[in-house]
C-alpha positions in Angstrom: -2.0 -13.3 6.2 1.5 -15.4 5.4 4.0 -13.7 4.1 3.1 -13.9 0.4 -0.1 -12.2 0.8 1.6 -9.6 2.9 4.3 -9.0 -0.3 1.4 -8.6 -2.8 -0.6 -6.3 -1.0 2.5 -4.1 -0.6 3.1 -3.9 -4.2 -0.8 -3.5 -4.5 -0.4 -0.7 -2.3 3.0 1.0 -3.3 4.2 1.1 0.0 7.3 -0.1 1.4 8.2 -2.3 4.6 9.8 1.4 5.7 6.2 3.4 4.8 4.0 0.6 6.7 6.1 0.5 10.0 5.9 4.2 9.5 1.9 4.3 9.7 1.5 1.5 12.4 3.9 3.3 14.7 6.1 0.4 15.0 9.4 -0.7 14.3 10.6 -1.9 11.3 12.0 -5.4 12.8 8.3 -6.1 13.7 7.6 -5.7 9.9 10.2 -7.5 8.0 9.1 -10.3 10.8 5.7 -10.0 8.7 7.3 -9.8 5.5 9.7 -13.2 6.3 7.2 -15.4 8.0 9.2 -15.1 11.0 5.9 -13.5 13.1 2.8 -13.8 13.0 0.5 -10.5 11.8 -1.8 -9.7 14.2 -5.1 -10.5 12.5 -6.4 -6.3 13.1 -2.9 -5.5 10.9 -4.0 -8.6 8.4 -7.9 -7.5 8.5 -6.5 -4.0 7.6 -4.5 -4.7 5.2 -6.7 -7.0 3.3 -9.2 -4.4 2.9 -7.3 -1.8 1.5 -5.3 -3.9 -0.8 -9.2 -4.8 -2.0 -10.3 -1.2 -2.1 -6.8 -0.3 -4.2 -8.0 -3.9 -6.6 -11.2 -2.6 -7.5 -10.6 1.0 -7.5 -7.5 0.8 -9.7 -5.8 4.6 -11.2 -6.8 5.7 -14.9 -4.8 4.4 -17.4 -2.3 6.9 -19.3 -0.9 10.4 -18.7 -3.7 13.0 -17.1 -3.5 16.6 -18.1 -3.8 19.1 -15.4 -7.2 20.1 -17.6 -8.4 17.0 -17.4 -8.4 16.7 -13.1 -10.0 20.4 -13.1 -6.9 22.0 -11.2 -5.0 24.9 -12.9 -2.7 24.3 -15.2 1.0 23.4 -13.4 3.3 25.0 -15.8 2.8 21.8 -18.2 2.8 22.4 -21.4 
């Protein structure tokens, strides 16, 4: 995964350089290597990330406001 692909599936994902050092445990120079083409991804990061910028591609959020009625939870005060 080169760096562009690395940028897209982070806006794909809505996470930040910060969030994804975060879940990998790791530091955030490691990452914004990734994220400059300075390193190399390890392909099990790459693999992983490819997949769930997929899943999040072909599973994308409804479109429009949704009313607490509408996801069958109590209603939140929102009126």
């Amino acid at each position: 995964m080169d760096a562009r692909q690395f940028k897209k599936s982070l806006v794909t994902l809505r996470w930040s350089t910060l969030t994804l050092a975060d879940i990998l445990h790791c530091p955030t120079d490691v990452v914004m290597g990734w994220y400059y083409d300075y390193d190399v991804m390890p392909s099990a990061v790459a693999d992983w990330l490819e997949r769930l910028t997929k899943a999040h591609e072909s599973n994308p959020p409804p479109v429009g406001g949704v009313a607490d009625h509408n996801l069958g939870v109590p209603d939140a005060g929102n009126d």
